[in-house]
PDB file with SEQRES, HELIX, SHEET and CRYST1 records, atoms N, CA, C and O in Angstrom:
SEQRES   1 A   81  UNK UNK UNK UNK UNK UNK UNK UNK UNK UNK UNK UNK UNK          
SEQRES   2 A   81  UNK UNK UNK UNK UNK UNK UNK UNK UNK UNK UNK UNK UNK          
SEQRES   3 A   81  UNK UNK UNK UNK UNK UNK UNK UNK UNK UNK UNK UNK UNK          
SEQRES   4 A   81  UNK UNK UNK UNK UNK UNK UNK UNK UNK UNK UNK UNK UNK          
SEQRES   5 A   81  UNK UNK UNK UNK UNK UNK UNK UNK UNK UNK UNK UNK UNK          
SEQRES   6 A   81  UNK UNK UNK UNK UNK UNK UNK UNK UNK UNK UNK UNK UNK          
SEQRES   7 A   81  UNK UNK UNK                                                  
HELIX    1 AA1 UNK A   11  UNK A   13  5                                   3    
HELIX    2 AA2 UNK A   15  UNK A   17  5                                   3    
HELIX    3 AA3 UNK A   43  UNK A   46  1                                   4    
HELIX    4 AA4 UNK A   64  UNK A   71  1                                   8    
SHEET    1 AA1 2 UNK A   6  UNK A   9  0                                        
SHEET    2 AA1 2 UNK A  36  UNK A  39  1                                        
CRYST1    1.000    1.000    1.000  90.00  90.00  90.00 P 1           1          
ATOM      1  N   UNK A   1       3.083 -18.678  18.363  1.00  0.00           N  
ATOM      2  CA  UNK A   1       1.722 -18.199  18.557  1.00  0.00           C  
ATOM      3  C   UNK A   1       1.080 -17.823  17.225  1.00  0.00           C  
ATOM      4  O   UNK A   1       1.693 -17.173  16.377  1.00  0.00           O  
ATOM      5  N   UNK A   2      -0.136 -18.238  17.070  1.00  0.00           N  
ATOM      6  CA  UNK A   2      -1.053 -17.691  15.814  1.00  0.00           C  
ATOM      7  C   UNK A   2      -1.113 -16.163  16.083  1.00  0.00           C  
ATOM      8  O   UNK A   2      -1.056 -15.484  17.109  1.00  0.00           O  
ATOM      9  N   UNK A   3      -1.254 -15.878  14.718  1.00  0.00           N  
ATOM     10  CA  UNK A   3      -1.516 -14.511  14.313  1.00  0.00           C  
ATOM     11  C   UNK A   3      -2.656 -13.862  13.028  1.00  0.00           C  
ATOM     12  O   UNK A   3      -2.904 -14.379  11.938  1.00  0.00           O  
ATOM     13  N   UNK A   4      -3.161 -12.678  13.561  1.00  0.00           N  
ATOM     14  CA  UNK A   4      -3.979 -12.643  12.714  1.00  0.00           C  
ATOM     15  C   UNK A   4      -3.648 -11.531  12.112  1.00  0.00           C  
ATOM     16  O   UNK A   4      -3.915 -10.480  12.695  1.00  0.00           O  
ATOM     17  N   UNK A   5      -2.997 -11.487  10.822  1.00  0.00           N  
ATOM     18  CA  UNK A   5      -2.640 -10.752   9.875  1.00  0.00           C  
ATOM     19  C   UNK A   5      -3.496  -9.944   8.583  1.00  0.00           C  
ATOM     20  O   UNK A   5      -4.341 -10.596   7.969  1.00  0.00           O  
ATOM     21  N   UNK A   6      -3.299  -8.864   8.303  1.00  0.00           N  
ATOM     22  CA  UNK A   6      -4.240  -8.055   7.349  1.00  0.00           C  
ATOM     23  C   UNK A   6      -2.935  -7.057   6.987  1.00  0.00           C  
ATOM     24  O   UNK A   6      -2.087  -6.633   7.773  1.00  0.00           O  
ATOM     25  N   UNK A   7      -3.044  -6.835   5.627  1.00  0.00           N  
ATOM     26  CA  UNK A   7      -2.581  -5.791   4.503  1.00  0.00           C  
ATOM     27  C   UNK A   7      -3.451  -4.822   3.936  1.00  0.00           C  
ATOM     28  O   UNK A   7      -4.461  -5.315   3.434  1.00  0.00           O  
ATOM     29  N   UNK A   8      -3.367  -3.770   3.879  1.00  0.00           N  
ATOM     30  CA  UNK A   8      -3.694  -2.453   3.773  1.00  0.00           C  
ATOM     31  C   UNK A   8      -3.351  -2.067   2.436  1.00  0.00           C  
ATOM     32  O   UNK A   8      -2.282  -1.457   2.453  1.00  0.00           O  
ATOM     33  N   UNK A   9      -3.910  -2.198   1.100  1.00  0.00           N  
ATOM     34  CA  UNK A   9      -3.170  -1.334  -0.136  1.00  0.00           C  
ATOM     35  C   UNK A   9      -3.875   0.024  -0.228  1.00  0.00           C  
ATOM     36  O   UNK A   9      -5.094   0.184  -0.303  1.00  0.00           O  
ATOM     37  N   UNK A  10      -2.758   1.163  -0.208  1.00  0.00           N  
ATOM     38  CA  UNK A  10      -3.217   2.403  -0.498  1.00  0.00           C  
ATOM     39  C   UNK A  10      -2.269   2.788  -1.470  1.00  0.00           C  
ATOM     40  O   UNK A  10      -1.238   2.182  -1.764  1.00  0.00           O  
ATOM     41  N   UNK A  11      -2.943   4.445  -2.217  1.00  0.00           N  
ATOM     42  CA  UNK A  11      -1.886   4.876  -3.171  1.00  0.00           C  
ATOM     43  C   UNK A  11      -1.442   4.114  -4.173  1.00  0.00           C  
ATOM     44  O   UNK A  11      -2.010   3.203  -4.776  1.00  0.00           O  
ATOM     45  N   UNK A  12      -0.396   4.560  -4.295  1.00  0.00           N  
ATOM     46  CA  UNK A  12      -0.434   3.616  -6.124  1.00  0.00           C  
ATOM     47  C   UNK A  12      -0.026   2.302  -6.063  1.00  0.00           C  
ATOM     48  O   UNK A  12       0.273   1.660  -7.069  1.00  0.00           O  
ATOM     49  N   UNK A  13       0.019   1.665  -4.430  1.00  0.00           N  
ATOM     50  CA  UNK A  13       0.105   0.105  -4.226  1.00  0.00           C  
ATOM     51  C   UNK A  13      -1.387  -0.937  -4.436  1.00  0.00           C  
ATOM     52  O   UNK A  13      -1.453  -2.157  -4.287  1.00  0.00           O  
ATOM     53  N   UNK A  14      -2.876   0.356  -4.962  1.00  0.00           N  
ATOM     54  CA  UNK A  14      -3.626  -0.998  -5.246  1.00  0.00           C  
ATOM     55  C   UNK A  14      -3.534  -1.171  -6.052  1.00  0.00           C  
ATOM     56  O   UNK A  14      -3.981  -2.306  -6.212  1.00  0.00           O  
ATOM     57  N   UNK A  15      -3.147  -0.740  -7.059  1.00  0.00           N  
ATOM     58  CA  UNK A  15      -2.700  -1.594  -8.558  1.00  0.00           C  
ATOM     59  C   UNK A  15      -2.144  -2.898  -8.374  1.00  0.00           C  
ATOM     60  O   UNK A  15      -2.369  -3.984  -8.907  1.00  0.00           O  
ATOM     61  N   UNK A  16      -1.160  -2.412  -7.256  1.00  0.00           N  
ATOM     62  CA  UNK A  16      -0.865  -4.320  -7.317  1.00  0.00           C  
ATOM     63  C   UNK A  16      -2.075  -5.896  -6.610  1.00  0.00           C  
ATOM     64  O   UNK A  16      -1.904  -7.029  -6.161  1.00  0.00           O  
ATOM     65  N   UNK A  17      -3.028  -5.128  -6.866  1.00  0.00           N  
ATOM     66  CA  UNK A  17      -4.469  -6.070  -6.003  1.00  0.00           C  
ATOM     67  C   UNK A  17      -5.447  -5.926  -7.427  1.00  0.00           C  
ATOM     68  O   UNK A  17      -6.660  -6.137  -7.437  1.00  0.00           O  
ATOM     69  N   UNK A  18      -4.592  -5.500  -8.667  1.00  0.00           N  
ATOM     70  CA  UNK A  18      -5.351  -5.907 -10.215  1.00  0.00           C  
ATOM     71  C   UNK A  18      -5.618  -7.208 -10.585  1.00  0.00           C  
ATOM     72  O   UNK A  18      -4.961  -7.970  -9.877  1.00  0.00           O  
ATOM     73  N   UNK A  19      -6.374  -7.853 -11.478  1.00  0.00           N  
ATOM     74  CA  UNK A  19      -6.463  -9.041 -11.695  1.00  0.00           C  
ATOM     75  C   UNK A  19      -5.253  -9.359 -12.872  1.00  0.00           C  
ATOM     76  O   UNK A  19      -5.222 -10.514 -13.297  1.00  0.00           O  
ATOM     77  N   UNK A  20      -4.320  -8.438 -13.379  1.00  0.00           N  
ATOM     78  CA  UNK A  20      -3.501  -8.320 -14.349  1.00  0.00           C  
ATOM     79  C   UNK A  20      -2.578  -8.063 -13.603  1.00  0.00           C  
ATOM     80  O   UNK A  20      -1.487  -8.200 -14.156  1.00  0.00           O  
ATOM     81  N   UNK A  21      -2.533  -7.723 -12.503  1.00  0.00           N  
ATOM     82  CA  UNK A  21      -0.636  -7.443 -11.642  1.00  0.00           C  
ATOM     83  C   UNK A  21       0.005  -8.023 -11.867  1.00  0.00           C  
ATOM     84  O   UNK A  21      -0.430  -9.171 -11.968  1.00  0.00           O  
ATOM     85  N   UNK A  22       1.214  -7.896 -12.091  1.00  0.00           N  
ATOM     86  CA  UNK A  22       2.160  -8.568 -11.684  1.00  0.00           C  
ATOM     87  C   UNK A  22       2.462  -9.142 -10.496  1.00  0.00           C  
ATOM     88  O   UNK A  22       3.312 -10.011 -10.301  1.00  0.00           O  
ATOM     89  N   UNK A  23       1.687  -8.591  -9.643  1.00  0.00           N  
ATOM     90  CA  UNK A  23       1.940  -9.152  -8.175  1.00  0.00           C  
ATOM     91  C   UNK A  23       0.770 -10.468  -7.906  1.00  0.00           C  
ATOM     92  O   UNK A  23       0.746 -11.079  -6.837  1.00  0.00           O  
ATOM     93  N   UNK A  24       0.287 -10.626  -8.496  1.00  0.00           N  
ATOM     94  CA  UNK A  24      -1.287 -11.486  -8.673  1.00  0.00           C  
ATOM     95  C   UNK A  24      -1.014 -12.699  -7.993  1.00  0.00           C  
ATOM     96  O   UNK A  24      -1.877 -12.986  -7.163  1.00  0.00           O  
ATOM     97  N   UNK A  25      -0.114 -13.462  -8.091  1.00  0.00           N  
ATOM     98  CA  UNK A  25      -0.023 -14.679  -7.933  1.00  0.00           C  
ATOM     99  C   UNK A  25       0.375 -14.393  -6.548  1.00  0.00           C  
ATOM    100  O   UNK A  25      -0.346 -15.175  -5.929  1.00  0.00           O  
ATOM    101  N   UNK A  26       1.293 -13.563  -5.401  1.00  0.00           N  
ATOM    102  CA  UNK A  26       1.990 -13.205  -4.667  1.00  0.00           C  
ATOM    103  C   UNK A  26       0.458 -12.973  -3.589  1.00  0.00           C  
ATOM    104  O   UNK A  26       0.032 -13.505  -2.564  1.00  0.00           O  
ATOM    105  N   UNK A  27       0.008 -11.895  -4.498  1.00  0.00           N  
ATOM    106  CA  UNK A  27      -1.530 -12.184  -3.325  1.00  0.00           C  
ATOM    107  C   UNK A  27      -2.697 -13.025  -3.977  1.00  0.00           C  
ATOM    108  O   UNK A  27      -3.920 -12.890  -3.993  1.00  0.00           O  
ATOM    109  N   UNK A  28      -2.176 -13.573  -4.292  1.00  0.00           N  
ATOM    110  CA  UNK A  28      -3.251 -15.004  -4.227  1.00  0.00           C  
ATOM    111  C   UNK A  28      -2.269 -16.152  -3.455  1.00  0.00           C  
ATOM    112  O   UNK A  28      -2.686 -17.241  -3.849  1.00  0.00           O  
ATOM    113  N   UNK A  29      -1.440 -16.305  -2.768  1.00  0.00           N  
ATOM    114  CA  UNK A  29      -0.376 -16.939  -2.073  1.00  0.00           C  
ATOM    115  C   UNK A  29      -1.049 -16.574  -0.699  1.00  0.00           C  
ATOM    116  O   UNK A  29      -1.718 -17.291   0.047  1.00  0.00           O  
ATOM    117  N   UNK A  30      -0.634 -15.084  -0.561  1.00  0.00           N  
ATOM    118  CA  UNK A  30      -1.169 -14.385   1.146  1.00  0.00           C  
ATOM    119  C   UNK A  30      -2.526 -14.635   1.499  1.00  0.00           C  
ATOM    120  O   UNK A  30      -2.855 -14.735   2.681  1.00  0.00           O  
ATOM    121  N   UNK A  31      -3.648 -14.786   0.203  1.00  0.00           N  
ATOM    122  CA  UNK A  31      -5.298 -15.110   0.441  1.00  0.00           C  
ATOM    123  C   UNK A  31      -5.361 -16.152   0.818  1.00  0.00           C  
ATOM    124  O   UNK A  31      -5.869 -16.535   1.872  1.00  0.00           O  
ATOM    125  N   UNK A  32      -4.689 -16.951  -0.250  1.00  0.00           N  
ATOM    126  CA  UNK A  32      -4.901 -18.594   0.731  1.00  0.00           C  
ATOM    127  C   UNK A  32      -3.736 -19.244   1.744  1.00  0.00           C  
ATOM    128  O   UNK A  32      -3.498 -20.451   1.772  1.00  0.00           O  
ATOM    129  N   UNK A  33      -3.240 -18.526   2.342  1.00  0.00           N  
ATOM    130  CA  UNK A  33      -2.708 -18.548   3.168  1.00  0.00           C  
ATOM    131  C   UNK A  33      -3.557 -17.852   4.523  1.00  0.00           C  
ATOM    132  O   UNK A  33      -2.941 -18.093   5.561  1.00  0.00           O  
ATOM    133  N   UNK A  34      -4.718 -17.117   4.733  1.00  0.00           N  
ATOM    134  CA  UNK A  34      -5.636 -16.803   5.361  1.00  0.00           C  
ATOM    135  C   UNK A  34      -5.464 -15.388   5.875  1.00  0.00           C  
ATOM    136  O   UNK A  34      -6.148 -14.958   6.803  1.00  0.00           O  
ATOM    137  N   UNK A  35      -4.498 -14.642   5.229  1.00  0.00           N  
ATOM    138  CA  UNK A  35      -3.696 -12.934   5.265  1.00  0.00           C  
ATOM    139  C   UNK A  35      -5.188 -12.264   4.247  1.00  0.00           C  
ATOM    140  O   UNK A  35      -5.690 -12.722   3.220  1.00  0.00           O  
ATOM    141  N   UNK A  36      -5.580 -10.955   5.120  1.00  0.00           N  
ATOM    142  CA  UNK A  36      -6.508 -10.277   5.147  1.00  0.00           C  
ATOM    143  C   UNK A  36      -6.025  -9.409   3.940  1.00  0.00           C  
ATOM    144  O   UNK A  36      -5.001  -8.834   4.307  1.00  0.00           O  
ATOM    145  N   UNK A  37      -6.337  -9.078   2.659  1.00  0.00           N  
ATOM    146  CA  UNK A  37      -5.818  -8.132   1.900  1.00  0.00           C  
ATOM    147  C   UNK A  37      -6.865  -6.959   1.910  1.00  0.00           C  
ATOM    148  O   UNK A  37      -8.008  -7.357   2.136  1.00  0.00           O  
ATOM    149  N   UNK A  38      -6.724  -5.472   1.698  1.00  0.00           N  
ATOM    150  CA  UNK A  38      -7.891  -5.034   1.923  1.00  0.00           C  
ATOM    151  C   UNK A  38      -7.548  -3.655   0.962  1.00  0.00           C  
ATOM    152  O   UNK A  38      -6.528  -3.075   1.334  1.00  0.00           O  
ATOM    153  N   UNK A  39      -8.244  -3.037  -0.223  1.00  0.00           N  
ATOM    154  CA  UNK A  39      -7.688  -1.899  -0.887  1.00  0.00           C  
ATOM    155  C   UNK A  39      -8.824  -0.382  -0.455  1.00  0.00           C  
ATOM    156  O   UNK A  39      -9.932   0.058  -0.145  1.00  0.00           O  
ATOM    157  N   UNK A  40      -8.243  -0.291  -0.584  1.00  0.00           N  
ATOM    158  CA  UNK A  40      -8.822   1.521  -0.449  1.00  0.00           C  
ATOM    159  C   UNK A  40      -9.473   1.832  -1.413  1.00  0.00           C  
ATOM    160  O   UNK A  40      -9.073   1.607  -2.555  1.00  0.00           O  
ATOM    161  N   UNK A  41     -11.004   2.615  -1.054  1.00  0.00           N  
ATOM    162  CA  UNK A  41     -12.068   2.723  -2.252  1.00  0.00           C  
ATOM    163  C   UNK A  41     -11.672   4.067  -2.877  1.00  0.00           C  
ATOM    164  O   UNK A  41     -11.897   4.502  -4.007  1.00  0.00           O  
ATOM    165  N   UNK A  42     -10.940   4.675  -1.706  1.00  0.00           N  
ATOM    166  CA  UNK A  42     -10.475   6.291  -2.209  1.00  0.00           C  
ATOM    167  C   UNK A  42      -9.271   6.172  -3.308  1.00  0.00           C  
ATOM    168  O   UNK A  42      -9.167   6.819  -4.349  1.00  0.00           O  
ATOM    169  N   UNK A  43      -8.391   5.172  -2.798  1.00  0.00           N  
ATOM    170  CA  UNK A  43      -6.891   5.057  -3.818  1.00  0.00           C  
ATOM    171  C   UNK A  43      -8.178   4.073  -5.101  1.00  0.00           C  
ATOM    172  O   UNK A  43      -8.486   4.465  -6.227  1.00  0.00           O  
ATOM    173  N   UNK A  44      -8.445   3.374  -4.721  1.00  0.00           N  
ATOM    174  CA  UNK A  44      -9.626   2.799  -6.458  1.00  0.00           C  
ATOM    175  C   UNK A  44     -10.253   3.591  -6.952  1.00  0.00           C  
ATOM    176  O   UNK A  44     -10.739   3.387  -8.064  1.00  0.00           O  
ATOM    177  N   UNK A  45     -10.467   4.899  -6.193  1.00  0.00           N  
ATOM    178  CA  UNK A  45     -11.361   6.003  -7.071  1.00  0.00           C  
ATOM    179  C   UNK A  45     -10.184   6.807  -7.831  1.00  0.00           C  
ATOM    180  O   UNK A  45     -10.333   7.143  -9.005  1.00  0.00           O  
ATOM    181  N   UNK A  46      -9.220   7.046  -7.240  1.00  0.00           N  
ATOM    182  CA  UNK A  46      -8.115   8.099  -7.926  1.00  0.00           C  
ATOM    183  C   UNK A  46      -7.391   7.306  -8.823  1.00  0.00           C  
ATOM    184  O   UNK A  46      -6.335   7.789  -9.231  1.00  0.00           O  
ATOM    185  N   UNK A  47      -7.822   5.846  -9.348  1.00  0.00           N  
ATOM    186  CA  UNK A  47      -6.589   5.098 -10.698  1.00  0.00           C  
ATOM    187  C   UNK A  47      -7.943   4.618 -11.091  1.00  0.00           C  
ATOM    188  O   UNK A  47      -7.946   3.465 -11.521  1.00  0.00           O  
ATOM    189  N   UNK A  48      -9.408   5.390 -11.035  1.00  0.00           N  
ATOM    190  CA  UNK A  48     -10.424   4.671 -12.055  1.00  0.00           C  
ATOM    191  C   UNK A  48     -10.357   2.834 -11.844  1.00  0.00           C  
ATOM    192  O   UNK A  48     -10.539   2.100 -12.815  1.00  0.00           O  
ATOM    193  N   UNK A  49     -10.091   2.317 -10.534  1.00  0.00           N  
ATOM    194  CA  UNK A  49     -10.503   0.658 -10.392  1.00  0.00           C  
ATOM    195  C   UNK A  49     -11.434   0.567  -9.892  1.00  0.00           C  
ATOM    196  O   UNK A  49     -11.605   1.285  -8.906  1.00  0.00           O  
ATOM    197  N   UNK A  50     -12.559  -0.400 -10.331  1.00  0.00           N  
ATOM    198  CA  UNK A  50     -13.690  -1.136  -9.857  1.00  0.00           C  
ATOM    199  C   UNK A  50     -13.381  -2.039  -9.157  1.00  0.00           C  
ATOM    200  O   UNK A  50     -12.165  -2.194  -9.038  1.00  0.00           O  
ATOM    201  N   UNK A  51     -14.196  -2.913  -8.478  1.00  0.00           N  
ATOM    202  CA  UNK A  51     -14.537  -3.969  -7.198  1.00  0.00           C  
ATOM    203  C   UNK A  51     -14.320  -5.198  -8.491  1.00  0.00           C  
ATOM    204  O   UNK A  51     -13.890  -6.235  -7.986  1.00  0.00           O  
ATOM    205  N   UNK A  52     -14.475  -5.290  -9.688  1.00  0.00           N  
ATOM    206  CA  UNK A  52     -14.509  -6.159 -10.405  1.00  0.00           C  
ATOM    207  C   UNK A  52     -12.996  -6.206 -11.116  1.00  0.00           C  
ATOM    208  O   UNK A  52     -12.478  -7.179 -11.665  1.00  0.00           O  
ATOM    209  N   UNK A  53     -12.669  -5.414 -11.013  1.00  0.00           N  
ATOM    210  CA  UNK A  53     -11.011  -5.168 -11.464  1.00  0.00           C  
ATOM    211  C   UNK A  53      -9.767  -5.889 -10.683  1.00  0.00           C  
ATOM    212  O   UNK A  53      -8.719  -6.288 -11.191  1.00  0.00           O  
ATOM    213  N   UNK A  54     -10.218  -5.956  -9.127  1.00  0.00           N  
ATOM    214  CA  UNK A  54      -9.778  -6.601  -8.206  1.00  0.00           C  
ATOM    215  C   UNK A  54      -9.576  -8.199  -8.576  1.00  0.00           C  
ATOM    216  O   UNK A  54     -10.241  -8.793  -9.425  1.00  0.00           O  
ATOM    217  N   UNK A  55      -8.437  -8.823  -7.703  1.00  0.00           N  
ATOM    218  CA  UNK A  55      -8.421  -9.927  -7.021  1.00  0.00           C  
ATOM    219  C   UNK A  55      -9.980 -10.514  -6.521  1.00  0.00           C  
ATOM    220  O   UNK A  55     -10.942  -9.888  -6.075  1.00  0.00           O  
ATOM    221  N   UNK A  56      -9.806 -11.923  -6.782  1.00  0.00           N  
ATOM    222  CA  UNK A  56     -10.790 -12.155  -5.601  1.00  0.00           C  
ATOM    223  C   UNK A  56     -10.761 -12.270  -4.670  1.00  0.00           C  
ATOM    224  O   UNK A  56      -9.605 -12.387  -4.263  1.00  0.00           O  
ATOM    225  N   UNK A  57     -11.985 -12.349  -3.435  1.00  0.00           N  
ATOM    226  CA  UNK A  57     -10.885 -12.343  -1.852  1.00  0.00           C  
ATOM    227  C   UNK A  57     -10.353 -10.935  -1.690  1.00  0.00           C  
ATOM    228  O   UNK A  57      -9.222 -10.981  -1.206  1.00  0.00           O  
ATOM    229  N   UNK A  58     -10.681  -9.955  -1.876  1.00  0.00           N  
ATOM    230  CA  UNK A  58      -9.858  -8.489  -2.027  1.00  0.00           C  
ATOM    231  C   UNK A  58     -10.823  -7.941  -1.486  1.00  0.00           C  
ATOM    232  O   UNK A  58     -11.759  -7.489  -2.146  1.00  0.00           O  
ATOM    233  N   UNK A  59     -10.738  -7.867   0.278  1.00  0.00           N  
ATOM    234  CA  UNK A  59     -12.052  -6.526   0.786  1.00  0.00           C  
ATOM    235  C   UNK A  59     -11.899  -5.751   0.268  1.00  0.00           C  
ATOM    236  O   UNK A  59     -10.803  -5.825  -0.287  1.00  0.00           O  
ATOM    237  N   UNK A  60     -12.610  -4.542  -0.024  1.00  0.00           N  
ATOM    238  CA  UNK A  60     -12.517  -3.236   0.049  1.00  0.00           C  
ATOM    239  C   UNK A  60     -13.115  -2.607   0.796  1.00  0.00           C  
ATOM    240  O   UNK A  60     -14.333  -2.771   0.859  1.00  0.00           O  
ATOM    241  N   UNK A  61     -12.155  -1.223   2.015  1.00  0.00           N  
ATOM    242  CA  UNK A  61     -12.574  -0.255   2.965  1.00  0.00           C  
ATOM    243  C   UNK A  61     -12.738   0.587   2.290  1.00  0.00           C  
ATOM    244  O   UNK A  61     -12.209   0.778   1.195  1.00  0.00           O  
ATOM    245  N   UNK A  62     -13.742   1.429   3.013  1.00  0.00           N  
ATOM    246  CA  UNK A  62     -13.801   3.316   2.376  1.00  0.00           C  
ATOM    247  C   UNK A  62     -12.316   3.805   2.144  1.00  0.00           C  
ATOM    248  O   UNK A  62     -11.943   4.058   0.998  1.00  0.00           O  
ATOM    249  N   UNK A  63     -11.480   3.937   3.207  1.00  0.00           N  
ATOM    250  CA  UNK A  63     -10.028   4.365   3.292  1.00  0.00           C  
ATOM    251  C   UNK A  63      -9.133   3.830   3.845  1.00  0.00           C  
ATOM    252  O   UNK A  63      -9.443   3.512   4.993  1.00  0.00           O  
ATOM    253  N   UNK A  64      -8.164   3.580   3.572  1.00  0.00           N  
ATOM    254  CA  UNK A  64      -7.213   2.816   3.975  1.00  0.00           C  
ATOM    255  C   UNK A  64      -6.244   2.901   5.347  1.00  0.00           C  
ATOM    256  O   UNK A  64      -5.613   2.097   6.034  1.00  0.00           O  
ATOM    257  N   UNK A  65      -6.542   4.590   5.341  1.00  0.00           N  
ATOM    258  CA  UNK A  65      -5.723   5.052   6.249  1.00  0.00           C  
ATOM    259  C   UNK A  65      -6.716   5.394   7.576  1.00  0.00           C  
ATOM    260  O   UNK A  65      -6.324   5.865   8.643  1.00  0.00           O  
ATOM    261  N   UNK A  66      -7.941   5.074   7.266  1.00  0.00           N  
ATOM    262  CA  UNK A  66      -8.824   4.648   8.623  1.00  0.00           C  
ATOM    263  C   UNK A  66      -8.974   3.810   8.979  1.00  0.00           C  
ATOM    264  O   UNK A  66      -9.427   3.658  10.113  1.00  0.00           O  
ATOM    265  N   UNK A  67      -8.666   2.826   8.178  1.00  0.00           N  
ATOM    266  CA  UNK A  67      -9.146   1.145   8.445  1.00  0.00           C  
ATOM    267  C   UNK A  67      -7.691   0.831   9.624  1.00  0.00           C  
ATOM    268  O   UNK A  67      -7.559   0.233  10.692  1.00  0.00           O  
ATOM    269  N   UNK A  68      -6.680   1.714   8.588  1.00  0.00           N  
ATOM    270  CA  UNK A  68      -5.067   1.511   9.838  1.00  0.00           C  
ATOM    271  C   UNK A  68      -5.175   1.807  11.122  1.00  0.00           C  
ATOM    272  O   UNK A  68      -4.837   1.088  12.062  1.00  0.00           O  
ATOM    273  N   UNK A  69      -5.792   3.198  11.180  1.00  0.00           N  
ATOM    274  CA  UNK A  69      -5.957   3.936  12.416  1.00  0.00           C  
ATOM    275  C   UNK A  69      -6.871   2.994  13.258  1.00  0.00           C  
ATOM    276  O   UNK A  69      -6.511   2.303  14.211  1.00  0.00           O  
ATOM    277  N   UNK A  70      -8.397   3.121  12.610  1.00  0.00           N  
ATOM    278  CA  UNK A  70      -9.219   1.725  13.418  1.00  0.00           C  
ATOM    279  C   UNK A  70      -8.867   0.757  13.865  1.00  0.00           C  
ATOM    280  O   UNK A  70      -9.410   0.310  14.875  1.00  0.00           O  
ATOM    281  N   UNK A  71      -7.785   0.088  13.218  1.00  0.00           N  
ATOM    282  CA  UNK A  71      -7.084  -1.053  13.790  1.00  0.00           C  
ATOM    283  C   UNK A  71      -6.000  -0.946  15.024  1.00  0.00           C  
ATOM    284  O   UNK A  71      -5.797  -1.713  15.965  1.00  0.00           O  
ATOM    285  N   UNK A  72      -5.427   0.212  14.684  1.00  0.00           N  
ATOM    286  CA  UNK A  72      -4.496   0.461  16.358  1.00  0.00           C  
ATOM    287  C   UNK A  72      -5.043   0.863  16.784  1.00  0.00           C  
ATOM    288  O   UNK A  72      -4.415   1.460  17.658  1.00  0.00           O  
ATOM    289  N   UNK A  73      -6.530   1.156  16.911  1.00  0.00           N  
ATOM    290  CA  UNK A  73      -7.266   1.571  17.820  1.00  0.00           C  
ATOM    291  C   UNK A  73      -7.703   0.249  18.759  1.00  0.00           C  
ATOM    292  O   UNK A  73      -7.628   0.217  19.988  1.00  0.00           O  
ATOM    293  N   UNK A  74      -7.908  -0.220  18.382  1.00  0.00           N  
ATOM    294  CA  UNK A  74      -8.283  -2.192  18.213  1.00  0.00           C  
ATOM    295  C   UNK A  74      -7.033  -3.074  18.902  1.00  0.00           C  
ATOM    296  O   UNK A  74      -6.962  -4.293  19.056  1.00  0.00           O  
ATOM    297  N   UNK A  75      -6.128  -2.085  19.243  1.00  0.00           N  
ATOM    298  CA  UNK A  75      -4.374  -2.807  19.529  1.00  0.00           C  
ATOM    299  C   UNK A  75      -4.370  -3.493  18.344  1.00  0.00           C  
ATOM    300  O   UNK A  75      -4.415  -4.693  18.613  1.00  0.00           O  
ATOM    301  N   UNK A  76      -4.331  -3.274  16.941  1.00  0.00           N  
ATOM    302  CA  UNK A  76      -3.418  -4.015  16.405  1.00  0.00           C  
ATOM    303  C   UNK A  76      -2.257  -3.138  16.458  1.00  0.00           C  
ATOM    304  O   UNK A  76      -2.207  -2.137  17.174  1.00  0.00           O  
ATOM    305  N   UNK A  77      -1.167  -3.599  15.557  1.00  0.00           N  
ATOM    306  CA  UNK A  77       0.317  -3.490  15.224  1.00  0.00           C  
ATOM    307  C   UNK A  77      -0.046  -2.834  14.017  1.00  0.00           C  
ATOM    308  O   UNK A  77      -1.090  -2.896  13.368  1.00  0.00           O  
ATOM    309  N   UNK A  78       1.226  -2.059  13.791  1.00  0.00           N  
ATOM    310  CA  UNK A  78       0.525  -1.398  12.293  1.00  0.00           C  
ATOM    311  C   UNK A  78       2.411  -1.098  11.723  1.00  0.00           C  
ATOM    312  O   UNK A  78       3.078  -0.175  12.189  1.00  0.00           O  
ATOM    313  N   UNK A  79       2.957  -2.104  10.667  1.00  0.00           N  
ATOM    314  CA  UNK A  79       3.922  -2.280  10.117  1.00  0.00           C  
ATOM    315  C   UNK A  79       4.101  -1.169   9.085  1.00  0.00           C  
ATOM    316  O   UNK A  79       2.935  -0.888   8.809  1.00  0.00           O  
ATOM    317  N   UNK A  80       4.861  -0.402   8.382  1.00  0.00           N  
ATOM    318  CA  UNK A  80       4.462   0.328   7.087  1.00  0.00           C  
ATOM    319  C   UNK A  80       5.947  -0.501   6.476  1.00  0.00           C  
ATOM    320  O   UNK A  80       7.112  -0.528   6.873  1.00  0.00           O  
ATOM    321  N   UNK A  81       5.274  -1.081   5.410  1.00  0.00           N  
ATOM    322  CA  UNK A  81       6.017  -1.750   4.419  1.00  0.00           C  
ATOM    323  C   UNK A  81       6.676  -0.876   3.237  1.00  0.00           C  
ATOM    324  O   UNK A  81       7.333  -1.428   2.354  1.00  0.00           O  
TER     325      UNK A  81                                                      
END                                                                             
């Protein structure tokens, strides 16, 4: 069965959604692969990142940990990696 998948970076995991990560290539794999990446404007306000600092393809929510909640609100599944 298809699935519709989304990732949540909060805390000191949006660094890895930098255009310099090390993880860069890893989510640019999950983007075009059609996986929802999405960083937190609150965790980008507390490490000083801009919207331009980002990945491309990189939503950004107000908070991360509402966008989670909103979503099992929604019945999604909510994994913590």
């Amino acid at each position: 069965p298809e699935a519709q998948i989304e990732v949540v970076f909060h805390q000191d995991a949006i660094k890895g959604l930098t255009k310099d990560s090390e993880y860069k290539d890893a989510i640019r794999e999950l983007l075009s692969k059609g996986i929802g990446v999405m960083a937190c404007r609150n965790s980008m306000n507390a490490f000083s990142l801009k919207e331009e600092d980002l990945l491309g393809n990189v939503k950004v929510v107000k908070s991360g940990v509402a966008e989670i909640v909103r979503k099992q609100a929604e019945g999604w599944i909510y994994l913590r990696l």
